[in-house]
DRENLUMMAR-49146 format. One record per residue (C-alpha): residue number from 1; residue in one letter; x, y, z. Coordinates in Angstrom, 2 decimals. Layout:
N
> seq; type; xx; yy; zz
> NUM; a; X; Y; Z
...
end
This chain:
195
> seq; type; xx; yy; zz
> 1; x; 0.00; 0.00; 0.00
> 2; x; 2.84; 2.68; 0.78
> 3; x; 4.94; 1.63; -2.63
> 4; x; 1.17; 2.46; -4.29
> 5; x; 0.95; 6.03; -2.41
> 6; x; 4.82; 6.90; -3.11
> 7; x; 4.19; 6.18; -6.52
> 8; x; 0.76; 7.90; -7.03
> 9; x; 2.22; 11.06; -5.14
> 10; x; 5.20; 11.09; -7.69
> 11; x; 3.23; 11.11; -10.76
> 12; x; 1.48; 13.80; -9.15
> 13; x; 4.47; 15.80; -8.68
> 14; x; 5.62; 14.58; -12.20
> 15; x; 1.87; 16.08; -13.94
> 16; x; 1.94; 19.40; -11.48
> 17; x; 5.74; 20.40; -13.15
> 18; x; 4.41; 19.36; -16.67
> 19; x; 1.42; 21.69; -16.29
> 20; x; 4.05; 24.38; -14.66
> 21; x; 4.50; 26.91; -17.42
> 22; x; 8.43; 27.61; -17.95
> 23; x; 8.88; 31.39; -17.42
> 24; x; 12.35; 33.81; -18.39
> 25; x; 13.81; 35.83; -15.74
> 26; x; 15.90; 38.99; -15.47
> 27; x; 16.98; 41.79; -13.49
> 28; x; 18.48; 45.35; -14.07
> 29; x; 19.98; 47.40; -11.66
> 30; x; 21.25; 51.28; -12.06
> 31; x; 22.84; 53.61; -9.67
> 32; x; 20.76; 57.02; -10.13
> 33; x; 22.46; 59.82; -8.70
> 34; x; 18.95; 61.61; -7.22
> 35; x; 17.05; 60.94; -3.86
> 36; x; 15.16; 57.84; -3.89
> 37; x; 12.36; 59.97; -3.19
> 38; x; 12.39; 61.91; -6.42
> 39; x; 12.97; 58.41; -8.75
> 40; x; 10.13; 57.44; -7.05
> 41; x; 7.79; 60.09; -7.42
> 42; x; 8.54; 59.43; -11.45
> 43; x; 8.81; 55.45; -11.20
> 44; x; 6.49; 54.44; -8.16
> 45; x; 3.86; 57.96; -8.04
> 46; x; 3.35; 58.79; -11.48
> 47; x; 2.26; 55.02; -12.70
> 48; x; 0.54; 56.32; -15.52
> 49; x; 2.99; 58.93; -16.82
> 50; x; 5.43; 56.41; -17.82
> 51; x; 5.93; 57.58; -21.16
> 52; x; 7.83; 60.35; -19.71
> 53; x; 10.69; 58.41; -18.56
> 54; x; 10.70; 55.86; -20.81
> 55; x; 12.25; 55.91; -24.67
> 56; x; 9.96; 53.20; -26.34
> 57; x; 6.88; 54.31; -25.01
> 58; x; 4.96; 57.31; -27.20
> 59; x; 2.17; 57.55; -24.50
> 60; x; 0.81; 56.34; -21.67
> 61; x; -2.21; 57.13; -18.87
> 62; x; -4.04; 55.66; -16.76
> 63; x; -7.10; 52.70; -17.64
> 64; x; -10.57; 52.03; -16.51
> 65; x; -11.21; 54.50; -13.82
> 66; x; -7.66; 54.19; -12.55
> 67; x; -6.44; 57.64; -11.26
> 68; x; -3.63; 57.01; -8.91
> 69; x; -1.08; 54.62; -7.98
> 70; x; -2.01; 52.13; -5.91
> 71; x; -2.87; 47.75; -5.89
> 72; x; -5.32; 47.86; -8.91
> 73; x; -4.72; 50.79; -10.68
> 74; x; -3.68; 50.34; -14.79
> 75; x; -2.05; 52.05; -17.69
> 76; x; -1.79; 51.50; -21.41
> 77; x; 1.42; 52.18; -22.91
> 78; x; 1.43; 52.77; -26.34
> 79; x; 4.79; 51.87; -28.57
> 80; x; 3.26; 53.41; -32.18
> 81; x; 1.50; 56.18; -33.44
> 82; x; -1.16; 53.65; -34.57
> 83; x; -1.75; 52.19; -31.05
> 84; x; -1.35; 48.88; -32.57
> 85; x; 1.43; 47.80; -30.41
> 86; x; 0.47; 48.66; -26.74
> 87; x; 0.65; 47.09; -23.27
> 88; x; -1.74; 47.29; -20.59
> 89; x; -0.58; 46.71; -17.38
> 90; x; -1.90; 46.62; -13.45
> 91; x; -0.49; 47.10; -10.06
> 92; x; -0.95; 44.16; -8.12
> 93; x; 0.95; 45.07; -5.10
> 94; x; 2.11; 48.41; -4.21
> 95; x; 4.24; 49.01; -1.36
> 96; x; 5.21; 53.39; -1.17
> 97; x; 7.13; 52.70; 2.06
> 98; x; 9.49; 50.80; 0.60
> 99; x; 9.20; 51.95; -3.08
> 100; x; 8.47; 49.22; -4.41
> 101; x; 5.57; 47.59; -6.69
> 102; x; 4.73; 44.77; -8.93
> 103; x; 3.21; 45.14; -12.25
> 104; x; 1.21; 42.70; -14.43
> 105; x; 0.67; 42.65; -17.73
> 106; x; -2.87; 41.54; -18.91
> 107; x; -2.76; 42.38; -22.24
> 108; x; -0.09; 42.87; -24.44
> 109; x; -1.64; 43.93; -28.12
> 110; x; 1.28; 42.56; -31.43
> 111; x; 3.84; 41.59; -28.39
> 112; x; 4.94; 38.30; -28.09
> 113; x; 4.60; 37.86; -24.71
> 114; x; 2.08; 36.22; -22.61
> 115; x; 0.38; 38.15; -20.11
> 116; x; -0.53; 35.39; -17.93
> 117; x; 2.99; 35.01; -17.04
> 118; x; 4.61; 38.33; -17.15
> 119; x; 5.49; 40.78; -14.74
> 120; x; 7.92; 43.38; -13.64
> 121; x; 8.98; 44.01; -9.80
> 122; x; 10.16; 47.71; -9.67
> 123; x; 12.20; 48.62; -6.39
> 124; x; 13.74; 52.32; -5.53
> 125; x; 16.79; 51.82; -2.97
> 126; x; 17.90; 54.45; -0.87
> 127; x; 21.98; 54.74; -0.83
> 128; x; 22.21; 58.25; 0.41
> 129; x; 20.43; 61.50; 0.20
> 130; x; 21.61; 61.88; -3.14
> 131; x; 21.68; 58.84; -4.78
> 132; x; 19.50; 55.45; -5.21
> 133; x; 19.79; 51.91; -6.98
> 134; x; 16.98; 51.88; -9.34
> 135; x; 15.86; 47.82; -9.40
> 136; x; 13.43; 45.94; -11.78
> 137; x; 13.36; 41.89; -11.93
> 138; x; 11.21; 40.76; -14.21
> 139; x; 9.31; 37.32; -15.23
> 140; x; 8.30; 37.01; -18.65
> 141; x; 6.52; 34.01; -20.99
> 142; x; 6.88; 34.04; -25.10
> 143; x; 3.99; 33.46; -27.59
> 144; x; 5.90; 31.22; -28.72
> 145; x; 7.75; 29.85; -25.83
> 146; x; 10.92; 28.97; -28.21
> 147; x; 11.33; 33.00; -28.21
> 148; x; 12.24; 33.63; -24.29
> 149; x; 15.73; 33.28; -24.88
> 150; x; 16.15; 35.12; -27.58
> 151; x; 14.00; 38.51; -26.41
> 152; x; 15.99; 38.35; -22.85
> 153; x; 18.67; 40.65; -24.63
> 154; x; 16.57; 43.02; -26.35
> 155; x; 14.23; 43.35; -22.67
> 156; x; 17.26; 43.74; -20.86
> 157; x; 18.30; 46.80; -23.27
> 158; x; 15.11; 47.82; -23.22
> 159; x; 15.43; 48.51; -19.44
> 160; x; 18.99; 49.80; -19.31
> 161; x; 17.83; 52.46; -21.85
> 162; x; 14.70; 53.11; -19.18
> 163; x; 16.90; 53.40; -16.48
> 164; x; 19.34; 55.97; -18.23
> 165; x; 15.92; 58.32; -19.01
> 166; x; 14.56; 57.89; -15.87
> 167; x; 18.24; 59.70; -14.67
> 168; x; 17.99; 62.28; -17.39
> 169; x; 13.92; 62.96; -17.07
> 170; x; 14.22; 63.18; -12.64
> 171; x; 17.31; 65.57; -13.57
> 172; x; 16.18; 67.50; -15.94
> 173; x; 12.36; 67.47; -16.29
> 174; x; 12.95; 66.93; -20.07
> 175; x; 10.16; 64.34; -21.45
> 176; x; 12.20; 61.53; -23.06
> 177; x; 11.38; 60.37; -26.71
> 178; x; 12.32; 58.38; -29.16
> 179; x; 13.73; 61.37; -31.25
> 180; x; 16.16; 62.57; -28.38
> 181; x; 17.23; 59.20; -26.94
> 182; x; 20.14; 58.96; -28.71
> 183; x; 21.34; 62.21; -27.29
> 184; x; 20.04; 61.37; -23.66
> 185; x; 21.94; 58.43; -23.84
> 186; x; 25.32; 59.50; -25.56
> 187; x; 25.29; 62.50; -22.33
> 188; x; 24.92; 60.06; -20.19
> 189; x; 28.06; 57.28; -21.80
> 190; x; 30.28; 61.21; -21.81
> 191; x; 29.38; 61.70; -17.83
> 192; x; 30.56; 57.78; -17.42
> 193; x; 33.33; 58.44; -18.97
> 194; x; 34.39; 61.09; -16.59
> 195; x; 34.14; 59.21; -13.49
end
């Protein structure tokens, strides 16, 4: 009877990791050198301003009644002039004392991904009063799987390039686009340079 159960119980655990869906993982981190409170005024506060800070995104605001930050609120970011190629995302835990939040995707309109199984985990880390470690991990699925792999670069990038226009947009107040990017980011390679 116990050689039945051991073996019943591992063919469960053998058909619960088949059904398990096989997700990518990442994670960026940047050294901003503003107050963690300011990053996260743009990053954490202004959820629905993203295209702001980010380089990709043409625009973005708030969805479905959502008018603040906070567990349940959503944005659409649009990547086109068309709105063809958009994401539309929702906070499903938000945590402003420790700057930090996780964001779902539930639809994802001509991306590849699968919103089911994608997410990004955004965290704002004090170092000193000037300065803060920008952090996002994030846990992504392909439609088709096959594709994880190979978008892991081009996501990564993706959120370097965020991270460098979050710097420039908290420092300057300058909206970043995808027509000044390339001079955001060649600023910001001349300032590494000089460290």
């Amino acid at each position: 009877m116990a050689l039945l159960f051991v073996i019943v119980s591992t063919n469960d655990v053998f058909a619960q990791k088949k059904r398990q869906k096989k997700v990518q993982k990442f994670k960026v981190s940047k050294i901003i050198p503003h107050s963690a409170e300011k990053v996260w005024a743009v990053v954490g506060e202004d959820y629905g301003a993203v295209a702001y800070s980010h380089p990709k995104i043409m625009t973005s605001d708030y969805v479905n009644g959502s008018l603040i930050a906070e567990v349940g609120a959503e944005r659409v970011c649009y990547f086109n002039e068309k709105e063809t190629q958009f994401l539309k995302e929702r906070i499903i835990s938000y945590d402003p004392e420790n700057m930090t939040f996780v964001n779902q995707v539930f639809q994802a309109g001509k991306f590849p991904v699968d919103p089911k199984y994608t997410k990004g985990i955004y965290k704002i880390e004090a170092i000193d009063e000037n300065s803060c470690r920008f952090v996002f991990n994030m846990e992504y699925r392909t439609k088709p799987a096959f594709m994880g792999g190979f978008a892991k670069g081009k996501f990564k990038k993706l959120i370097r390039d965020y991270a460098i226009s979050i710097e420039h947009y908290v420092g300057t107040g300058e909206k970043v686009t995808k027509d000044n990017f390339r001079q955001v980011k060649k600023a910001f390679k001349a300032r590494q340079k000089k460290k």
